[in-house]
C-alpha positions in Angstrom: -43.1 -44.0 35.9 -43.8 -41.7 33.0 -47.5 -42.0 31.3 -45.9 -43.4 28.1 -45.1 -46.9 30.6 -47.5 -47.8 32.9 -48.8 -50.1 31.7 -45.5 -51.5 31.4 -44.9 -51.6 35.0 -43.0 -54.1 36.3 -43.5 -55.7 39.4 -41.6 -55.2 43.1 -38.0 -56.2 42.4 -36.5 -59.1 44.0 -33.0 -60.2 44.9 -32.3 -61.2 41.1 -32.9 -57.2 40.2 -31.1 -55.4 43.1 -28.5 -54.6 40.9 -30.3 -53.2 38.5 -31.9 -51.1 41.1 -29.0 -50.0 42.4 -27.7 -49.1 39.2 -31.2 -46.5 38.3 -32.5 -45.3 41.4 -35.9 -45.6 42.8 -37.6 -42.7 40.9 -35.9 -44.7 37.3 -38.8 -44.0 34.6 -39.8 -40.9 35.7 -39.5 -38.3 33.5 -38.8 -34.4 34.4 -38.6 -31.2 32.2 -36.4 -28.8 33.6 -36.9 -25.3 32.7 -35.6 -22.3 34.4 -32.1 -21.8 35.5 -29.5 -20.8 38.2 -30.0 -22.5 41.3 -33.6 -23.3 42.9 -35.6 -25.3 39.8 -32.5 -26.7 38.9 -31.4 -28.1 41.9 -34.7 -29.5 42.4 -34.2 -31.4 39.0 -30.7 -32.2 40.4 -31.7 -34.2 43.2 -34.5 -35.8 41.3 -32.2 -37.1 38.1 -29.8 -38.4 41.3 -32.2 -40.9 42.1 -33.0 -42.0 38.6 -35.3 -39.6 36.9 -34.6 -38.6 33.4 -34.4 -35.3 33.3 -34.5 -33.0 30.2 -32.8 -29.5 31.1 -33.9 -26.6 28.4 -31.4 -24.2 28.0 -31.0 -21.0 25.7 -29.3 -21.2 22.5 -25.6 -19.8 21.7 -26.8 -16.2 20.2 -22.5 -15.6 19.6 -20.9 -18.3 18.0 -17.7 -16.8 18.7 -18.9 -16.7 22.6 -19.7 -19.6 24.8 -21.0 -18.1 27.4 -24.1 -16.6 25.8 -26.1 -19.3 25.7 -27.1 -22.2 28.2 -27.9 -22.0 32.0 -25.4 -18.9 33.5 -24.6 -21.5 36.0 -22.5 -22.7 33.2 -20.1 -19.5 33.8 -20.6 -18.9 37.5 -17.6 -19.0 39.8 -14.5 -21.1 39.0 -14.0 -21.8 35.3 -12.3 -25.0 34.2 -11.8 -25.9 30.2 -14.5 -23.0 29.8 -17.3 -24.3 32.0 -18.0 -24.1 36.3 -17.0 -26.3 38.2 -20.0 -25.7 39.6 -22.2 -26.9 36.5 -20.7 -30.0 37.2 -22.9 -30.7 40.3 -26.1 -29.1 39.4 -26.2 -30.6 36.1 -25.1 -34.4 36.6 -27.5 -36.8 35.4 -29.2 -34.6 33.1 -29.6 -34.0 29.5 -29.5 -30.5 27.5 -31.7 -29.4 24.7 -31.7 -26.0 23.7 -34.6 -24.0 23.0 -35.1 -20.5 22.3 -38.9 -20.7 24.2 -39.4 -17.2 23.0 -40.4 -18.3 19.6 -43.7 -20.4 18.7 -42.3 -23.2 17.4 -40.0 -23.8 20.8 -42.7 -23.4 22.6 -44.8 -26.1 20.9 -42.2 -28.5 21.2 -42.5 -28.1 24.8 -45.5 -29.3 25.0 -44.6 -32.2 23.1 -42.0 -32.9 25.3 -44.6 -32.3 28.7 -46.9 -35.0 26.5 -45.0 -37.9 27.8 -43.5 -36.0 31.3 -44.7 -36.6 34.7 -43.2 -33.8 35.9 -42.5 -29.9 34.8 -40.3 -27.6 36.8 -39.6 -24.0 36.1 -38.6 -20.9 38.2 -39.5 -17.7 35.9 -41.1 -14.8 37.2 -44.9 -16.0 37.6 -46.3 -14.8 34.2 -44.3 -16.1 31.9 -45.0 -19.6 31.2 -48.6 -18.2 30.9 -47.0 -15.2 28.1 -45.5 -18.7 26.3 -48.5 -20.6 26.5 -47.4 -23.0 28.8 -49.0 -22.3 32.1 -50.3 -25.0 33.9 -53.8 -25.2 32.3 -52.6 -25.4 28.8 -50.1 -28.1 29.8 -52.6 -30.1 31.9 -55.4 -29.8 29.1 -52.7 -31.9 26.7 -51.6 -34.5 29.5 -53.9 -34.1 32.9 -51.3 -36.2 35.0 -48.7 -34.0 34.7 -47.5 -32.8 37.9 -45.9 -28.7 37.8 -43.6 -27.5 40.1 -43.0 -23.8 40.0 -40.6 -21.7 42.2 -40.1 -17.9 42.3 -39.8 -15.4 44.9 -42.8 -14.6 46.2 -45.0 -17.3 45.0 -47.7 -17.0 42.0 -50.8 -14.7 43.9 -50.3 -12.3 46.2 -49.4 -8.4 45.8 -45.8 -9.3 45.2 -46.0 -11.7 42.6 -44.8 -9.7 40.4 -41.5 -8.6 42.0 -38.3 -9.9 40.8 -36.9 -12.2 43.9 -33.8 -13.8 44.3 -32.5 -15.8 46.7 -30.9 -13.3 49.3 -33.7 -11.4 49.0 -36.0 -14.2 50.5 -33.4 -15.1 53.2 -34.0 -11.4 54.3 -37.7 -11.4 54.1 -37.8 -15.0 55.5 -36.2 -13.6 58.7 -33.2 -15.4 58.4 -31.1 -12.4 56.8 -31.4 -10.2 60.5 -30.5 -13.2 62.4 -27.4 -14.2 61.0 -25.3 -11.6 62.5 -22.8 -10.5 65.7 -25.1 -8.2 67.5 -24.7 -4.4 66.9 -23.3 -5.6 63.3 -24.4 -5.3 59.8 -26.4 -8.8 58.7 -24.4 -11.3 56.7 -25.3 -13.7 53.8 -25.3 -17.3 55.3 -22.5 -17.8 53.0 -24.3 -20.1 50.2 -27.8 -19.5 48.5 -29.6 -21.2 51.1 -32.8 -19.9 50.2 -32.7 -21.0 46.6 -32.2 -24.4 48.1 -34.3 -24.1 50.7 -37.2 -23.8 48.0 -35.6 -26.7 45.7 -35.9 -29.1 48.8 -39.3 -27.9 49.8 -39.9 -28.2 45.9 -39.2 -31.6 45.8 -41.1 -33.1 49.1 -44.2 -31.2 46.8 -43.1 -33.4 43.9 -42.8 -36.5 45.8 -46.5 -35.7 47.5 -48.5 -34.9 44.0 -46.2 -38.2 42.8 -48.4 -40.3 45.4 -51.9 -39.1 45.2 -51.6 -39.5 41.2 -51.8 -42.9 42.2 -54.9 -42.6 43.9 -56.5 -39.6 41.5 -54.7 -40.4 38.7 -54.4 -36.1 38.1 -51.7 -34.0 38.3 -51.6 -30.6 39.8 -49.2 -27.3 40.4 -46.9 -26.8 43.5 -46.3 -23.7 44.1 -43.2 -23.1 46.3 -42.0 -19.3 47.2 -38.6 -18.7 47.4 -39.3 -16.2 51.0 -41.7 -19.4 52.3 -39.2 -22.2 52.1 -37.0 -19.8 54.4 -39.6 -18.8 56.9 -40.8 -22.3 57.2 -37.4 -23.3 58.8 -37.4 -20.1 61.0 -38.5 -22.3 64.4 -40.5 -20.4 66.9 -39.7 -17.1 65.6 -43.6 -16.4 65.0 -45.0 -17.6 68.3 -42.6 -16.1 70.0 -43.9 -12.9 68.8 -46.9 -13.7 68.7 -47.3 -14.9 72.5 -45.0 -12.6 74.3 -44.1 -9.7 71.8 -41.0 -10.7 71.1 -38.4 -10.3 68.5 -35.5 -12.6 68.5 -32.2 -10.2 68.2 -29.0 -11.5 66.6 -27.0 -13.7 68.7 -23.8 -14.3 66.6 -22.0 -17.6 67.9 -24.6 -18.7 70.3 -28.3 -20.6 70.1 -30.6 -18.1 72.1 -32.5 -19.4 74.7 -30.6 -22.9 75.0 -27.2 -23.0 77.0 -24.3 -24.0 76.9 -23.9 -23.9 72.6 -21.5 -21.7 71.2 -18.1 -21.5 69.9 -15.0 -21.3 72.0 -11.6 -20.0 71.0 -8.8 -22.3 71.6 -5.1 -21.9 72.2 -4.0 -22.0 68.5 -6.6 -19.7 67.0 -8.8 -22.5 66.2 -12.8 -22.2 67.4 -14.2 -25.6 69.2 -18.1 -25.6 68.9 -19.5 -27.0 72.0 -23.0 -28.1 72.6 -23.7 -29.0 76.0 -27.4 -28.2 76.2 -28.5 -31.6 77.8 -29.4 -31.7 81.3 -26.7 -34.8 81.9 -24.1 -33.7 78.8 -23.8 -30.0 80.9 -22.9 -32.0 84.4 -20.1 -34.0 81.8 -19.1 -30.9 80.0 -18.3 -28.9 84.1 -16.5 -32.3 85.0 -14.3 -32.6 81.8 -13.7 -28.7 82.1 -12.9 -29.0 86.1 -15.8 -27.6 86.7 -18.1 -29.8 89.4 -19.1 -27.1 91.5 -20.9 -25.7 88.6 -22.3 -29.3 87.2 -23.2 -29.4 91.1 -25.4 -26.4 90.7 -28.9 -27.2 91.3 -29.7 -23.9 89.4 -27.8 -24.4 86.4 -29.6 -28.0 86.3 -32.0 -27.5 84.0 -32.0 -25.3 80.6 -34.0 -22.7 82.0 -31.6 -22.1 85.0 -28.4 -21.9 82.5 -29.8 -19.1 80.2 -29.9 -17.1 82.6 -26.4 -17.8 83.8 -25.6 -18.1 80.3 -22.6 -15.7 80.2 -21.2 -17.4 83.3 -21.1 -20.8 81.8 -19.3 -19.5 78.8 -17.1 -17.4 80.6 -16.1 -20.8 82.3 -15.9 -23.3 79.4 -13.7 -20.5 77.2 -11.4 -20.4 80.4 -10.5 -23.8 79.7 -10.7 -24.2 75.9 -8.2 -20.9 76.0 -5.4 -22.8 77.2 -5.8 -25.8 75.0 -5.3 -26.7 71.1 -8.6 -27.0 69.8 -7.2 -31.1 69.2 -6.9 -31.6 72.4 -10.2 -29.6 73.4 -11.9 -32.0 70.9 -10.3 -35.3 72.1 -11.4 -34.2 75.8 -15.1 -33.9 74.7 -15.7 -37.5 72.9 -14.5 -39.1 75.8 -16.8 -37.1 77.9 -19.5 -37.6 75.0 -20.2 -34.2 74.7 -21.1 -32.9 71.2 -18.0 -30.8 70.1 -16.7 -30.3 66.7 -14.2 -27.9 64.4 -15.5 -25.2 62.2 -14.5 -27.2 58.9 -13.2 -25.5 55.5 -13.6 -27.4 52.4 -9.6 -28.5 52.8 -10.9 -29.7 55.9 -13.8 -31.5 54.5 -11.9 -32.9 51.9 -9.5 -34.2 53.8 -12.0 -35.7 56.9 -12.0 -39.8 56.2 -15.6 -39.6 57.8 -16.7 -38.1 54.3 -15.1 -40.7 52.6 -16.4 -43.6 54.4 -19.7 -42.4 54.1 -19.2 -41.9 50.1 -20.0 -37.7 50.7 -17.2 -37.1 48.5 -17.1 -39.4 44.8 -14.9 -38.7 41.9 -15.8 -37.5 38.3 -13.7 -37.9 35.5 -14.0 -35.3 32.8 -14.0 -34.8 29.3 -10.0 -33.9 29.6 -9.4 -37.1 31.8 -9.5 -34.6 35.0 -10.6 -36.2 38.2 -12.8 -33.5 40.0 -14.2 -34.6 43.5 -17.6 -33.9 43.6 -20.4 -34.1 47.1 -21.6 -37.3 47.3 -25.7 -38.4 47.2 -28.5 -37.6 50.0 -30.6 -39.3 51.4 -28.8 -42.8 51.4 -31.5 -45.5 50.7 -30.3 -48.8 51.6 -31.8 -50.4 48.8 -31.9 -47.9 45.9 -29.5 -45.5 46.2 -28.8 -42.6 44.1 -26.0 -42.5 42.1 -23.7 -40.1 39.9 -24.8 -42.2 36.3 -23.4 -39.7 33.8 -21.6 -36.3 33.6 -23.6 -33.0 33.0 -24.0 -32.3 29.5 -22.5 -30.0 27.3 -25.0 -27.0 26.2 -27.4 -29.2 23.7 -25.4 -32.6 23.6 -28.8 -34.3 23.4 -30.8 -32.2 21.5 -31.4 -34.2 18.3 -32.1 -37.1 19.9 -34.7 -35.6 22.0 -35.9 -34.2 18.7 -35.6 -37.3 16.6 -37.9 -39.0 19.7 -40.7 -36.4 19.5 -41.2 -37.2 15.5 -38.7 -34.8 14.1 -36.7 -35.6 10.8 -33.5 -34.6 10.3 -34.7 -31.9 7.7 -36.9 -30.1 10.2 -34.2 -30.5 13.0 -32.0 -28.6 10.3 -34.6 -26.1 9.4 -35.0 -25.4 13.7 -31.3 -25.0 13.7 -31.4 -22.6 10.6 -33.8 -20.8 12.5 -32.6 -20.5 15.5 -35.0 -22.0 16.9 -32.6 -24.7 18.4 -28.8 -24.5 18.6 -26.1 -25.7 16.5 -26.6 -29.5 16.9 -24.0 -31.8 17.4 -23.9 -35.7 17.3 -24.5 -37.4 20.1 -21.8 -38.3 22.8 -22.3 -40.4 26.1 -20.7 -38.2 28.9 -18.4 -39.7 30.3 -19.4 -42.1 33.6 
């Protein structure tokens, strides 16, 4: 609940407000100022205005009137462009609103705090430095509202000798160790693909959020979480570190496979396709050799146990892409769930968008834009049974809700015109409900 209401609060809902429940989200009164851009303090503010959270995403000014792009989160121009604006933007921003701001000037900045008066939460991923160059580091803020809660992610956290560095995300994912992993041995390291490790830190960023959320409750003081972007990555690397640290070693690239647990990798089938099979269970390896025609090796007594079939590693796969070579990857797949053996298709996003499984389980819900264009859009995680999250409004158009935040901090319309004049803020505009 945001300070502003808590006295207000309302007690555990019943059956007669389920609904309503449903309709806001669990974290519903909570109130979150976004700053930052891109990827990881955004996405953080994503997932947070999914479940109910108001969130109030700051955004640069238009400097060009006669260009649209040079103002506003970049996101806004990353990727695919439809009707001017990403695709993409239509994820990370859903369920927010948009104010702009040019923070670089006093007057921004004091409406900032204003704004972090009533907030519970702050979240920004500058370099570490400059909310303090703004005056809005954490001990300015917390002096005006002490129960306000500040996330902050970068690349290489706020101390430390490279605090100073400019970090993105694939930077992190290489000095997280993830970067030398994700290779075919003997090859140059690949990129995962996405920006995991601006995620990474948005999720991690989060579960901090969540954690200073519930000892206010107790302490009744906020504090700062301070996730780095490098960290978040790391802390998912497994036993990387021990296994250093124990027996000297360094975990090389393995391409396909899962080092050190056998059978997992991915088999090419008879029509080009690639089955990933997982039969690193002691009992789902004897069904994988029988489904295969295999018994004398589910029969081995030294490939019974996981130990016994790394070391025979190449063997076994030498042996289950015998079979899977001289099948449709369908058929290689059908063969495995009756044997229950984990198995699956690599999956592109026609695949994914196609798969009824995503449907059923709502991973895939429709938008409808400002032109009437139906965009399919990933669905909401976690699924709570009894507050879900859900998709409540469209993302916003760069400062759609600007004067009303203004009007609700004590501004009159004058000095909302004089900010504009200034620059201060951007051109305003009245407001519009996005579209639901």
């Amino acid at each position: 609940m945001s300070n502003q209401s808590k006295s207000k609060e309302s007690p555990s809902p019943n059956a007669s407000d389920m609904t309503q429940s449903k309709q806001f989200g669990p974290l519903q009164g909570l109130r979150i100022v976004e700053l930052g851009q891109l990827i990881a303090g955004p996405f953080a503010a994503k997932t947070l205005a999914d479940f109910g959270a108001e969130v109030i995403k700051i955004e640069p000014p238009q400097k060009d009137a006669n260009s649209p792009g040079s103002g506003g989160d970049p996101l806004r121009q990353w990727r695919l462009i439809k009707d001017g604006t990403s695709v993409w933007w239509h994820i990370q921003s859903r369920n927010k609103k948009s104010v702009t701001l040019d923070l670089k000037q006093q007057e921004a900045q004091e409406i900032v705090r204003q704004l972090a008066q009533s907030a519970d939460v702050l979240i920004e991923n500058f370099r570490p430095g400059a909310m303090e160059a703004w005056g809005l580091g954490p001990q300015a803020l917390q002096e005006i509202n002490p129960k306000l809660i500040m996330l902050r992610i970068s690349g290489y956290g706020q101390t430390g000798p490279y605090r100073d560095k400019p970090g993105f995300g694939v930077v992190a994912e290489a000095m997280g160790g993830l970067r030398h992993l994700s290779a075919e041995p003997g090859r140059v390291p690949v990129r995962v693909g996405v920006s995991i490790g601006d995620t990474l830190a948005s999720l991690h960023g989060v579960i901090g959020i969540l954690m200073a959320l519930h000892e206010r409750h107790h302490s009744g003081r906020g504090q700062v979480i301070d996730v780095a972007l490098y960290e978040a990555v790391f802390n998912c690397m497994e036993s990387l570190l021990p296994e250093y640290s124990a027996f000297g070693a360094v975990r090389a690239p393995a391409g396909s496979e899962l080092p050190g647990i056998a059978p997992s990798n991915a088999y090419l089938c008879a029509d080009g396709a690639y089955a990933l099979i997982a039969g690193n269970g002691d009992s789902i390896f004897k069904r994988l050799m029988i489904a295969i025609g295999r018994q004398d090796l589910a029969q081995d007594v030294s490939l019974a146990h996981n130990e016994g079939r790394v070391k025979d590693s190449k063997k076994i796969d030498e042996a289950i892409g015998a079979w899977t070579n001289t099948r449709r990857c369908e058929e290689v797949l059908k063969a495995l769930d009756e044997a229950q053996v984990p198995s699956g298709r690599i999956y592109t996003v026609k695949d994914i968008a196609e798969d009824p499984h995503y449907r059923a389980r709502e991973m895939i819900v429709q938008q409808t834009l400002a032109d009437g264009t139906q965009l399919d859009l990933p669905g909401i995680i976690p699924k709570l049974s009894r507050t879900p999250g859900s998709p409540r409004s469209n993302a916003p158009t760069l400062g759609q809700h600007t004067v009303d935040i203004m009007k609700e901090i004590g501004l009159s319309e004058q000095q909302i015109k004089e900010l504009e004049s200034r620059g201060i803020i951007g051109k305003t505009q009245a407001h519009q409900s996005p579209s639901q």
